[in-house]
C-alpha positions in Angstrom: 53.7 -11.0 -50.8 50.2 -10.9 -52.7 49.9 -9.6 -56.1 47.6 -7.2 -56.4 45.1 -7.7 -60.1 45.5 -5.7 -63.0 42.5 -2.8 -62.2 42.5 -2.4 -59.1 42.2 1.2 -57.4 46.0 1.9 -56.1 48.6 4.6 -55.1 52.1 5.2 -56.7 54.9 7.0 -55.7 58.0 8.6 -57.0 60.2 11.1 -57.4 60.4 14.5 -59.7 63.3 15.9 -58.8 66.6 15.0 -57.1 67.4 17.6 -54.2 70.4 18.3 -55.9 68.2 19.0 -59.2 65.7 21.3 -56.5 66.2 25.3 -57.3 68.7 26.9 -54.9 66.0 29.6 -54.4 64.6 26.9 -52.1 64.6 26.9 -48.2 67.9 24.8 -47.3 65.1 22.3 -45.6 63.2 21.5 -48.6 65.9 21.5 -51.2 67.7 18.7 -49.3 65.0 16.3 -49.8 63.5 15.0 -53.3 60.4 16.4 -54.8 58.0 13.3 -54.6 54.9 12.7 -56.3 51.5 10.3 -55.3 49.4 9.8 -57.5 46.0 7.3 -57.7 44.9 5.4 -60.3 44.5 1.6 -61.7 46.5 -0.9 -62.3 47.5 -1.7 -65.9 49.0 -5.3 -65.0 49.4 -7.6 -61.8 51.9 -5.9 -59.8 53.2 -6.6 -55.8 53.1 -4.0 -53.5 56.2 -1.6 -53.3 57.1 -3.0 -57.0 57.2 -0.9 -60.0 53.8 -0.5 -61.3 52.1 1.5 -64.4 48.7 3.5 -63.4 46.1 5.1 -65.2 44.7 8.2 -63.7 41.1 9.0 -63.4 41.7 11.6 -66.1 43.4 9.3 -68.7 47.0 9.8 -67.6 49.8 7.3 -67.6 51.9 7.2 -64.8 54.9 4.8 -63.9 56.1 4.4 -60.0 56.6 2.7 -56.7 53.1 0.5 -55.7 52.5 2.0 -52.3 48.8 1.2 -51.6 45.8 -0.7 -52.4 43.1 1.0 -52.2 43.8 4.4 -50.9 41.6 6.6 -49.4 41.1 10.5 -50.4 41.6 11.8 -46.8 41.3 15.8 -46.9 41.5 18.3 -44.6 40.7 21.8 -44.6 42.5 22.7 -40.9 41.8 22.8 -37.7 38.1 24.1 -36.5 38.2 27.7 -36.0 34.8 28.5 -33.9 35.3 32.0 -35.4 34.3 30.5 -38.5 31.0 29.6 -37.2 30.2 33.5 -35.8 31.0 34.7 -39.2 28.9 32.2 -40.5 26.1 33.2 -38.6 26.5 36.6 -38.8 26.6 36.4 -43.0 23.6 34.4 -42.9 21.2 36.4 -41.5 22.5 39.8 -43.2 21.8 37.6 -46.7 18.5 36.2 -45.3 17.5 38.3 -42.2 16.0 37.5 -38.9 14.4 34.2 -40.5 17.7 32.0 -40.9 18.2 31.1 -37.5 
């Protein structure tokens, strides 16, 4: 397996809590599995993929964990598209800026 160098941009996991350490206020679904965290940052020294790695976070942070990627992406999402979304768009617009937005 390739080591990946000390800096790079990567993604680790691990795990917070232990589902038997999870509240029993939980849904039965979500308490039986662990509460994981993902978190980016950089490398502090050569590591392999899925090996233990030490990160620092954009913000400073030190986090120890699984290496699970190289170079992750952000990939967000906000939902579906909801084409109401667009009508109340429309309709806002032109109250705020009259017959002249569109």
């Amino acid at each position: 397996m390739a080591m990946i160098k000390k800096g790079s941009w990567v993604q680790i996991q691990k795990n917070i809590l232990a589902s038997e350490d999870r509240p029993d206020t939980l849904p039965k679904e979500t308490k039986a599995v662990p509460l994981k965290l993902w978190v980016k940052g950089f490398l502090l020294e050569d590591c392999e993929l899925n090996s233990l790695a030490t990160i620092k976070t954009r913000s400073g942070r030190i986090e120890n964990g699984l290496l699970v990627k190289e170079n992750p992406a952000y990939l967000h999402t906000y939902g579906d598209f909801i084409p109401e979304l667009l009508e109340i768009d429309r309709i806002v617009r032109q109250e705020l800026w009259g017959d002249d937005y569109e």
